[in-house]
PDB file as gemmi writes it, atoms N, CA and C in Angstrom:
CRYST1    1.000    1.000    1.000  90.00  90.00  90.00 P 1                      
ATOM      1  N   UNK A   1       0.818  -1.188   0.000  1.00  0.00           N  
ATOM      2  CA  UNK A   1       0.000   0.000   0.000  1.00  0.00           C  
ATOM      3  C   UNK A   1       0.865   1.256   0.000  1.00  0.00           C  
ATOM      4  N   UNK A   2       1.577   1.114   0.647  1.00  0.00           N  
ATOM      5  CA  UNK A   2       2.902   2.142   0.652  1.00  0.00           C  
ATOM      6  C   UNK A   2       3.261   2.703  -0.617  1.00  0.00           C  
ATOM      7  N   UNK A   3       3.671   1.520  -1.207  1.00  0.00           N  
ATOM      8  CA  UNK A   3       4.303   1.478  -2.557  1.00  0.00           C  
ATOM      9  C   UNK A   3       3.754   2.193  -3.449  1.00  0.00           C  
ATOM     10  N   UNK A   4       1.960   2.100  -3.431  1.00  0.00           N  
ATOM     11  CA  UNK A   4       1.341   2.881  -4.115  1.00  0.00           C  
ATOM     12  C   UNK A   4       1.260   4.536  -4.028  1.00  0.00           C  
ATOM     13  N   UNK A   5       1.205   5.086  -2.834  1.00  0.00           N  
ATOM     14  CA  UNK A   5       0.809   5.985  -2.223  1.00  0.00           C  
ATOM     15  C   UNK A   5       2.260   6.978  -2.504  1.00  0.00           C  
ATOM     16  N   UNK A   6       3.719   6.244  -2.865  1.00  0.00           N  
ATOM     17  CA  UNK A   6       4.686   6.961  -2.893  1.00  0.00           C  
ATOM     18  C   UNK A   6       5.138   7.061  -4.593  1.00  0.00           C  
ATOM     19  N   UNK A   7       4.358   5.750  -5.388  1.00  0.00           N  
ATOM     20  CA  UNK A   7       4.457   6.314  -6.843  1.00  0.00           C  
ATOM     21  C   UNK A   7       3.754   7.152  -7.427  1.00  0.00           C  
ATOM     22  N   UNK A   8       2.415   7.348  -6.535  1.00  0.00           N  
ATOM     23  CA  UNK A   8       1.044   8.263  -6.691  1.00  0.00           C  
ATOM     24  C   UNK A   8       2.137   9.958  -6.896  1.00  0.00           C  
ATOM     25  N   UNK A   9       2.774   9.498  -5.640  1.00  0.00           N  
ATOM     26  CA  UNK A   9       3.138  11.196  -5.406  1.00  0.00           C  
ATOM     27  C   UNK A   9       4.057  11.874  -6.663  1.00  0.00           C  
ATOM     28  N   UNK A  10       5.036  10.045  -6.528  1.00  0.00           N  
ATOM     29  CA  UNK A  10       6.460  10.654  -7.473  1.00  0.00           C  
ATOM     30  C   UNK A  10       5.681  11.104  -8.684  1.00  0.00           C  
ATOM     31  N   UNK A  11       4.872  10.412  -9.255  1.00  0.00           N  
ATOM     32  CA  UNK A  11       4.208  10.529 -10.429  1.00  0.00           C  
ATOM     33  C   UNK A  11       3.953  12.457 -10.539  1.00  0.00           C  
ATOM     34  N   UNK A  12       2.777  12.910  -9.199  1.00  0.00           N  
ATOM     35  CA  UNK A  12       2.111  14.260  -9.294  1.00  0.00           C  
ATOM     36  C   UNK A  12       3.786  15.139  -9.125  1.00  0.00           C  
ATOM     37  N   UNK A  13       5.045  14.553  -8.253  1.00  0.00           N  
ATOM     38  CA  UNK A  13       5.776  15.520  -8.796  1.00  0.00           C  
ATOM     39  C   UNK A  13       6.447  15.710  -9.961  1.00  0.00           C  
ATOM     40  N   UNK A  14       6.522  14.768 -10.874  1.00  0.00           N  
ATOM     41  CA  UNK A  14       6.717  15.108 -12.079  1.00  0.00           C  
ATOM     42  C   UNK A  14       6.353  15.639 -12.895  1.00  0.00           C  
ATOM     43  N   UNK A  15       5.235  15.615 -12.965  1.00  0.00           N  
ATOM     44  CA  UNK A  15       4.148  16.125 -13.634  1.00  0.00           C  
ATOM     45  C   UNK A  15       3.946  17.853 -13.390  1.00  0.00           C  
ATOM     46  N   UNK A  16       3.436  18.198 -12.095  1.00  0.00           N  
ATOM     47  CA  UNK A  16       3.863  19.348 -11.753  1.00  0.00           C  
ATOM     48  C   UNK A  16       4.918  19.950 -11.793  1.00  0.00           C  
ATOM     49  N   UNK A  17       4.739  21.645 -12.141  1.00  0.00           N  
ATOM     50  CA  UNK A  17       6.096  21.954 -11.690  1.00  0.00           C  
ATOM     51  C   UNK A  17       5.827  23.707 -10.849  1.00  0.00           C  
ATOM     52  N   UNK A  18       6.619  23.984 -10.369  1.00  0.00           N  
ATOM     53  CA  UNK A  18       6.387  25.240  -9.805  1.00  0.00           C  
ATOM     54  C   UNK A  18       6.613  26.142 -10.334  1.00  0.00           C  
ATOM     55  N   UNK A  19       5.776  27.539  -9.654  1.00  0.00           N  
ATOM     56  CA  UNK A  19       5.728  28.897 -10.330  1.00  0.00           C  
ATOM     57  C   UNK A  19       7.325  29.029 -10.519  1.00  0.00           C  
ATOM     58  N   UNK A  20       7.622  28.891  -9.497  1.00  0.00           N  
ATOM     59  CA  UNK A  20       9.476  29.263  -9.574  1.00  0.00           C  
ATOM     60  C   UNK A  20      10.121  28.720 -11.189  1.00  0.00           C  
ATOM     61  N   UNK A  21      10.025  27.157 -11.108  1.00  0.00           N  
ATOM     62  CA  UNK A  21      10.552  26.548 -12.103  1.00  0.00           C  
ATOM     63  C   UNK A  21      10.150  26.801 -13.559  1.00  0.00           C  
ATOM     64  N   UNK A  22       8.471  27.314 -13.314  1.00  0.00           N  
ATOM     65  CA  UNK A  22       7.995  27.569 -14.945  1.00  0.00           C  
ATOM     66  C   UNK A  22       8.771  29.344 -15.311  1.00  0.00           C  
ATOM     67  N   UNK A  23       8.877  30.027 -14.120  1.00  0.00           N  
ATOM     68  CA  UNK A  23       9.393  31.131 -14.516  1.00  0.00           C  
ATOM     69  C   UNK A  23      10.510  31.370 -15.062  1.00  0.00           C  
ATOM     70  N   UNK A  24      11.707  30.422 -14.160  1.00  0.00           N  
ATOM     71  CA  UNK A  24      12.772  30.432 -14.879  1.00  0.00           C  
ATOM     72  C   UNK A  24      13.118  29.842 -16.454  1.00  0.00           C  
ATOM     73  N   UNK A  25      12.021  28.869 -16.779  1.00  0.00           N  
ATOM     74  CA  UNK A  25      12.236  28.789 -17.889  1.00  0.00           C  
ATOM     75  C   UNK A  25      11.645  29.386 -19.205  1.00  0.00           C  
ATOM     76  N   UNK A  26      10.949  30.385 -18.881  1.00  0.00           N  
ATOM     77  CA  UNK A  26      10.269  31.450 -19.401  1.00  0.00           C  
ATOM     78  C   UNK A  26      11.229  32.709 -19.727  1.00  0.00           C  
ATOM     79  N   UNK A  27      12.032  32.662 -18.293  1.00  0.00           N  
ATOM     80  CA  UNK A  27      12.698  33.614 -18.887  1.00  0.00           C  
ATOM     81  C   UNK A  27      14.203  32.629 -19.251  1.00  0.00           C  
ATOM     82  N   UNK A  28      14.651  31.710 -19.518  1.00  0.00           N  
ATOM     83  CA  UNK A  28      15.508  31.024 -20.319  1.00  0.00           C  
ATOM     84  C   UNK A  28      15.594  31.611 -21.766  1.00  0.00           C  
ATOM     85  N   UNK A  29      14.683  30.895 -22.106  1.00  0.00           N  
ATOM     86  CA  UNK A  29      13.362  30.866 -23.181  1.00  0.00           C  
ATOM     87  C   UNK A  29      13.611  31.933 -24.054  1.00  0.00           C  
ATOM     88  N   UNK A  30      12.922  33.604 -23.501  1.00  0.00           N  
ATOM     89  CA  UNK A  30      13.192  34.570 -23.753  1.00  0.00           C  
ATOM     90  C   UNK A  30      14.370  34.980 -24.006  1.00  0.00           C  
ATOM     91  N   UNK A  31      15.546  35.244 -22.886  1.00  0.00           N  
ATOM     92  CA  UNK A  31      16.976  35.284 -23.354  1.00  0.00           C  
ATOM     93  C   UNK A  31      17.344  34.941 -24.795  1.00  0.00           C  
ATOM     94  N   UNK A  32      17.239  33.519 -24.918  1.00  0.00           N  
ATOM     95  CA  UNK A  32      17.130  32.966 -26.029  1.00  0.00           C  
ATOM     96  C   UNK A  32      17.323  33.403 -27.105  1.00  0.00           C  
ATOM     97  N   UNK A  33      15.711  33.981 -26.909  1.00  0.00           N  
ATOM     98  CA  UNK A  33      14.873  34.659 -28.292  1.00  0.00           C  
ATOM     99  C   UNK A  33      15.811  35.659 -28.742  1.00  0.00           C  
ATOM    100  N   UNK A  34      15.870  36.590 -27.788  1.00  0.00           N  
ATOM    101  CA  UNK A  34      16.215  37.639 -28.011  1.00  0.00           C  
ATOM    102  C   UNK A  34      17.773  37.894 -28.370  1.00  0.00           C  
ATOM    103  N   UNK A  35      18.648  36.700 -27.741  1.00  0.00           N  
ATOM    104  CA  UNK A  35      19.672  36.905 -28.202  1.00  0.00           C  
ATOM    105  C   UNK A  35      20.047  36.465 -29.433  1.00  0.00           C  
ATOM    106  N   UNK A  36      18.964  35.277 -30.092  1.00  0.00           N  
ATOM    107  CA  UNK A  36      18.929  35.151 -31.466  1.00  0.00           C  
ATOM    108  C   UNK A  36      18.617  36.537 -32.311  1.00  0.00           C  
ATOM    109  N   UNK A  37      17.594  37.459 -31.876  1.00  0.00           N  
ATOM    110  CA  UNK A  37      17.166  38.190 -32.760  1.00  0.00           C  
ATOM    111  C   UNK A  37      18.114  39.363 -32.803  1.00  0.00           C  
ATOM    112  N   UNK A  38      19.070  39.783 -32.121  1.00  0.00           N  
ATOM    113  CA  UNK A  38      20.136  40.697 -31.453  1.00  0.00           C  
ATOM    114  C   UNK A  38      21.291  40.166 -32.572  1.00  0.00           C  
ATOM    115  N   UNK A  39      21.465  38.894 -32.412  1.00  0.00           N  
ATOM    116  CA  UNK A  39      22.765  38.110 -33.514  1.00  0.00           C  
ATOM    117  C   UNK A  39      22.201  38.447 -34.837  1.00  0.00           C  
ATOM    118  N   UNK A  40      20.415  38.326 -35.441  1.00  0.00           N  
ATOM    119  CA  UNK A  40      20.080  38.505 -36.379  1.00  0.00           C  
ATOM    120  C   UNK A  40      20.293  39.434 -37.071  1.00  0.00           C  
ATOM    121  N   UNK A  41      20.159  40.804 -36.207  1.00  0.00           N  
ATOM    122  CA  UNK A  41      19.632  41.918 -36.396  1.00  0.00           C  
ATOM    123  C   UNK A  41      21.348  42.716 -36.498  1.00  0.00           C  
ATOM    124  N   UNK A  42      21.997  42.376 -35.651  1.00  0.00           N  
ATOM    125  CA  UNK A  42      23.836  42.973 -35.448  1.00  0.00           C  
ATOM    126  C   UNK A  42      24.531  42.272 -35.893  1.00  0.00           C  
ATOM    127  N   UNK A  43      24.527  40.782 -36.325  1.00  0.00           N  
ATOM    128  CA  UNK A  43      25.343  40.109 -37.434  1.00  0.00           C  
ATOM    129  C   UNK A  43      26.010  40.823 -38.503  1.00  0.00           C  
ATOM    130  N   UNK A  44      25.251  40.902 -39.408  1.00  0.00           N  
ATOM    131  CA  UNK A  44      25.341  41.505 -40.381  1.00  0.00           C  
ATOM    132  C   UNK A  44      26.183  42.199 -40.500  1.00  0.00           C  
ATOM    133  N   UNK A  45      25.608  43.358 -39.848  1.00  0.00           N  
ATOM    134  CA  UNK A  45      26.271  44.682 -39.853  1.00  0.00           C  
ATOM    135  C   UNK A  45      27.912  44.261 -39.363  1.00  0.00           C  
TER     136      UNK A  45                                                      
END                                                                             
Protein backbone atom coordinates (compact mmCIF):
# COMPACT_ATOMS: atom_id res chain seq x y z
CA UNK A 1 0.00 0.00 0.00
CA UNK A 2 2.90 2.14 0.65
CA UNK A 3 4.30 1.48 -2.56
CA UNK A 4 1.34 2.88 -4.11
CA UNK A 5 0.81 5.99 -2.22
CA UNK A 6 4.69 6.96 -2.89
CA UNK A 7 4.46 6.31 -6.84
CA UNK A 8 1.04 8.26 -6.69
CA UNK A 9 3.14 11.20 -5.41
CA UNK A 10 6.46 10.65 -7.47
CA UNK A 11 4.21 10.53 -10.43
CA UNK A 12 2.11 14.26 -9.29
CA UNK A 13 5.78 15.52 -8.80
CA UNK A 14 6.72 15.11 -12.08
CA UNK A 15 4.15 16.13 -13.63
CA UNK A 16 3.86 19.35 -11.75
CA UNK A 17 6.10 21.95 -11.69
CA UNK A 18 6.39 25.24 -9.81
CA UNK A 19 5.73 28.90 -10.33
CA UNK A 20 9.48 29.26 -9.57
CA UNK A 21 10.55 26.55 -12.10
CA UNK A 22 8.00 27.57 -14.95
CA UNK A 23 9.39 31.13 -14.52
CA UNK A 24 12.77 30.43 -14.88
CA UNK A 25 12.24 28.79 -17.89
CA UNK A 26 10.27 31.45 -19.40
CA UNK A 27 12.70 33.61 -18.89
CA UNK A 28 15.51 31.02 -20.32
CA UNK A 29 13.36 30.87 -23.18
CA UNK A 30 13.19 34.57 -23.75
CA UNK A 31 16.98 35.28 -23.35
CA UNK A 32 17.13 32.97 -26.03
CA UNK A 33 14.87 34.66 -28.29
CA UNK A 34 16.21 37.64 -28.01
CA UNK A 35 19.67 36.91 -28.20
CA UNK A 36 18.93 35.15 -31.47
CA UNK A 37 17.17 38.19 -32.76
CA UNK A 38 20.14 40.70 -31.45
CA UNK A 39 22.77 38.11 -33.51
CA UNK A 40 20.08 38.50 -36.38
CA UNK A 41 19.63 41.92 -36.40
CA UNK A 42 23.84 42.97 -35.45
CA UNK A 43 25.34 40.11 -37.43
CA UNK A 44 25.34 41.50 -40.38
CA UNK A 45 26.27 44.68 -39.85
Amino acid sequence: MSGKVSTLAAQEGAVSTSFEERSVWIQLISQLVGMGAYAAVAGPR
